[in-house]
N, C-alpha and C positions, 0 to 999 in steps of 0.2 A: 504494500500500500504506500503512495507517494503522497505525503502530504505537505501542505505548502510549510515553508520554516515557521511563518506567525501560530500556524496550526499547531506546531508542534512544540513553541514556546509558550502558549497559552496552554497546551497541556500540562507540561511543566510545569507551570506555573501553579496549576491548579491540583496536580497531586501535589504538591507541598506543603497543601493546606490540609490533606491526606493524612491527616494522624491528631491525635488528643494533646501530647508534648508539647508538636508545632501550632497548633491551633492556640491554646494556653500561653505560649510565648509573644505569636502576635497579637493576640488580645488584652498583656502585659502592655507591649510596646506603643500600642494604640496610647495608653497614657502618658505614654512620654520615653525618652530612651533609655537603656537599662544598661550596665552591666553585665558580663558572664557571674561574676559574684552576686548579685541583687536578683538575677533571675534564679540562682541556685538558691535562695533564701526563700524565695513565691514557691519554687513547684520542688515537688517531691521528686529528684533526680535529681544524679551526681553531675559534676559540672563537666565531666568527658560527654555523656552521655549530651547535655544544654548544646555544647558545643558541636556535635555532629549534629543536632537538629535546626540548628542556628547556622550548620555550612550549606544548609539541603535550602534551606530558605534563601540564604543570599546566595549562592546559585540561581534558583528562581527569580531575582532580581525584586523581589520582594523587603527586604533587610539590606543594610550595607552596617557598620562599623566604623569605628573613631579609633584611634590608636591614644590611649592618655597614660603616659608610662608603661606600667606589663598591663593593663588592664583594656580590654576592647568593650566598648560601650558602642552597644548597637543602638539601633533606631529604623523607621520603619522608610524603607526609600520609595516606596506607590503608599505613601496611606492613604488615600482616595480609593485607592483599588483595593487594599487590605479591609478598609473600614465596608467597605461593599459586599466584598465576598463574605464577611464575618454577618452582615447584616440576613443575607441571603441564608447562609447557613444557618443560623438561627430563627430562621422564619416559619412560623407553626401553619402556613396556608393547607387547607386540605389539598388531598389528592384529588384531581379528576376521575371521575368513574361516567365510563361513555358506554350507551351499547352497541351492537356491530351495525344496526341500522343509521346511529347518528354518526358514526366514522366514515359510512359509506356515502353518506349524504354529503358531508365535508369533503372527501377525497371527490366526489362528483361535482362538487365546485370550486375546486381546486383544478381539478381536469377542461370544465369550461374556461376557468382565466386563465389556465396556458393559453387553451389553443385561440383562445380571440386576442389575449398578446401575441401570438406567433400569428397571427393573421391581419394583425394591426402593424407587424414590423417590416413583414413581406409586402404589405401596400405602400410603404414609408419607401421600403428601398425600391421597389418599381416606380414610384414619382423620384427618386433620385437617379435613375439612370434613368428615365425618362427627360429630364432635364439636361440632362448632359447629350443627350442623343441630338435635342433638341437646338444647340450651340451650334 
């Protein structure tokens, strides 16, 4: 399967968020930026453990880090996009429940706005080469 590179960095991106650890962390971080020490004081894990959850996240371009002596003080580098996804995830909307008659009804008009766009684009470009023929 070929998928385009934004595909495959929004995937990325989005298993990152892929675990309880890293979710905890950027939920931390939303308040402001933390430490490797001050996040091992919030969550219950050892700080080797913080720190490969905190590499898998800035990877995803999610986090990035401050250097302040030995101490790396993270902070959150898309918090627009962190605060979004956390919002989403946490969001209690029910599920949809369709039956196969209102799916098929949907996919049936679905299938008429293809084909009247494909039939709207085919008249566009036969008045475009008509135009030109026309020159």
């Amino acid at each position: 399967m070929n998928l385009a590179p934004t595909a495959r960095a929004t995937a990325e991106r989005i298993k990152a968020f892929a675990h309880p650890t890293r979710l905890a962390i950027l939920n931390e971080l939303v308040a402001g930026p933390k430490c490797v020490t001050d996040i091992e004081d919030i969550l219950p894990a050892r700080q080797a453990n913080i720190s490969q959850h905190l590499a898998v996240l800035r990877h995803a371009g999610l986090v990035d880090y401050a250097q302040d002596g030995t101490l790396r003080c993270y902070y959150l580098s898309r918090p627009e996009l962190v605060k979004g996804l956390l919002a989403i995830s946490t969001s209690d909307e029910e599920a949809v429940v369709r039956t196969p008659e209102e799916i098929n009804l949907e996919k049936e008009k679905l299938r008429k706005a293809q084909a009247k766009r494909k039939k709207s684009t085919a008249i566009s470009s036969n008045r475009v080469s008509d135009t030109r023929l026309s020159r």
